[in-house]
C-alpha positions as CSV (number, residue, x, y, z in Angstrom):
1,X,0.0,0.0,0.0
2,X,1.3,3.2,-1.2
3,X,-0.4,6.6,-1.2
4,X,0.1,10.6,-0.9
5,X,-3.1,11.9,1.7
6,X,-4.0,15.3,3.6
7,X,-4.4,15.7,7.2
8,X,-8.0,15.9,6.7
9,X,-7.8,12.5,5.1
10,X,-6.4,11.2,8.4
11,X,-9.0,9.0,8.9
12,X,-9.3,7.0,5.9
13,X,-5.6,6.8,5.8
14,X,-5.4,5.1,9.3
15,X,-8.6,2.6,8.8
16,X,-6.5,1.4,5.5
17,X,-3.2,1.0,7.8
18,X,-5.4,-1.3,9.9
19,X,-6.7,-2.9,6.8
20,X,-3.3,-3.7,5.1
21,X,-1.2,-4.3,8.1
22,X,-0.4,-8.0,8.3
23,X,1.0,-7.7,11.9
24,X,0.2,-6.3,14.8
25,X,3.6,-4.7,15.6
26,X,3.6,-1.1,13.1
27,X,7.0,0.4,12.9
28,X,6.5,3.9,12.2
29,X,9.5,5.6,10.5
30,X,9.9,9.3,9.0
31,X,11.5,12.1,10.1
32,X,10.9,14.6,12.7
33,X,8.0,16.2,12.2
34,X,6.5,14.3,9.5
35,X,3.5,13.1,11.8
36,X,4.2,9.8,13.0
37,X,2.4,10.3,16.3
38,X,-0.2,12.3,14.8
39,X,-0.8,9.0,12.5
40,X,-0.9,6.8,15.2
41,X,-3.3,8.6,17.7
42,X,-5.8,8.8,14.4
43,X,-5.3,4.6,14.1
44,X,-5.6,4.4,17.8
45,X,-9.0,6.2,17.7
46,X,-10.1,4.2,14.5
47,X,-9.3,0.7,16.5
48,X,-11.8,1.9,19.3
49,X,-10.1,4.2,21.8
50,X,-11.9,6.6,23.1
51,X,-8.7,7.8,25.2
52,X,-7.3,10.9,23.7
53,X,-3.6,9.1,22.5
54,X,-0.6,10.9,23.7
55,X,3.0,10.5,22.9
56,X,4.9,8.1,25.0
57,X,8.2,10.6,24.7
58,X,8.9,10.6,28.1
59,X,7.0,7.4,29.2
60,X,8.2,5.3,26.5
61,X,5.2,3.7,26.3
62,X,1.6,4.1,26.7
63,X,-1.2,1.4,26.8
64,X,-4.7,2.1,25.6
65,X,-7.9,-0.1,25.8
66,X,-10.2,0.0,22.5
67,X,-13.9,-1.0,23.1
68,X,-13.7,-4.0,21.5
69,X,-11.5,-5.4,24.5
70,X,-8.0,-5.3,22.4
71,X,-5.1,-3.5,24.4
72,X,-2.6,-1.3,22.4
73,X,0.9,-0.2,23.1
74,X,2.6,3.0,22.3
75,X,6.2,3.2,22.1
76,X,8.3,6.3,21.4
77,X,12.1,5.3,22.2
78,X,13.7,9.1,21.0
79,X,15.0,9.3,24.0
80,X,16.5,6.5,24.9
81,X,20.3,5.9,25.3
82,X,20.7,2.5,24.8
83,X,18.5,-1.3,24.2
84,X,18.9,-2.1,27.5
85,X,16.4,0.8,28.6
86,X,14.0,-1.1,26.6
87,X,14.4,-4.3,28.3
88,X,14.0,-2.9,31.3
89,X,10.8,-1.7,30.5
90,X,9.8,-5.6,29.4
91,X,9.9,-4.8,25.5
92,X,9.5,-8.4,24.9
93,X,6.7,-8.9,26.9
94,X,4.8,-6.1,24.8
95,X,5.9,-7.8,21.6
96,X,4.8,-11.3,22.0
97,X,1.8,-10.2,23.7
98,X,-0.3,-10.5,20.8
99,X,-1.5,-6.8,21.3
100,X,-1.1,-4.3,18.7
101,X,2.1,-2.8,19.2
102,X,2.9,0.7,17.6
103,X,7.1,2.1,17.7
104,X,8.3,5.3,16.9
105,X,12.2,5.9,16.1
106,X,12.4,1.7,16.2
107,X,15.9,2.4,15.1
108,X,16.9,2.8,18.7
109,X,15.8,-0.7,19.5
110,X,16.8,-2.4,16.0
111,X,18.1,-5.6,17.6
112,X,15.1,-5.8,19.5
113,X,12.3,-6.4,17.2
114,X,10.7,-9.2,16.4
115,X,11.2,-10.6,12.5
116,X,6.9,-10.0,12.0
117,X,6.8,-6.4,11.3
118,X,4.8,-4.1,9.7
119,X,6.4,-1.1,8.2
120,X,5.2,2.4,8.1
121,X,7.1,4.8,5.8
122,X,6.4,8.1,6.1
123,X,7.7,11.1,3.7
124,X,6.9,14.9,3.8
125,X,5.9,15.6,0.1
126,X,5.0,20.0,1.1
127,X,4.0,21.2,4.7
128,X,0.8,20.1,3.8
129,X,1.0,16.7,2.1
130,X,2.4,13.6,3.0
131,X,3.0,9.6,1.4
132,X,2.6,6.8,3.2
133,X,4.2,3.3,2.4
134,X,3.5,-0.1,4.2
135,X,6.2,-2.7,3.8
136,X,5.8,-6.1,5.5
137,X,8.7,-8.0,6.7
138,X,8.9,-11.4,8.1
């Protein structure tokens, strides 16, 4: 899945990211800026939370409960130093929870991931537009 949206298409951008992803564990990548965590509190809405989504930045990681009883994970590792951070947080007991699982600047935690990912790539086309790319690797 490949395509160039709006913010006002937010919506129908995230209910297709939900549609196409093949795992439950999103890697979000783009630079700063280019509305990662905007993206992901729009897919966290469309899978039933009626939480307003926050970034994890200093937290590293929020949980959120949709009303259709799934729990979801928000992870924003910017600011951690090292992997070891994220183990001490239990990143592997978020992973193969079987919950959906959504990582901003994954980078940080490379070694970490599990092989079933689902890649989200996205690029700042002009200040107001955007592409979006979903890769699947396994």
């Amino acid at each position: 899945m490949k395509q160039e949206y709006v913010l006002n298409q937010l919506p129908n951008v995230a209910k297709s990211v939900i549609a196409n992803a093949k795992h439950k564990i999103l890697l979000f990548n783009g630079e700063m800026g280019v509305g990662k965590t905007t993206l992901i509190k729009e897919v966290v809405k469309q899978l039933g939370v009626d939480d307003v989504a926050n970034s994890p930045t200093f937290s590293l990681v929020n949980e959120y409960h949709s009303d259709k009883g799934e729990i979801i994970y928000h992870f924003d590792f910017y600011r951690i130093e090292s992997e070891e951070e994220a183990l001490d947080i239990g990143i592997e007991d978020y992973f193969y929870s079987d919950a959906w699982c959504f990582i901003e600047w994954g980078e940080k935690v490379q070694n970490l991931l599990p092989l079933d990912i689902t890649n989200v790539n996205i690029d700042i086309l002009d200040e107001n537009r955007r592409t979006i790319q979903l890769k699947i690797d396994e």
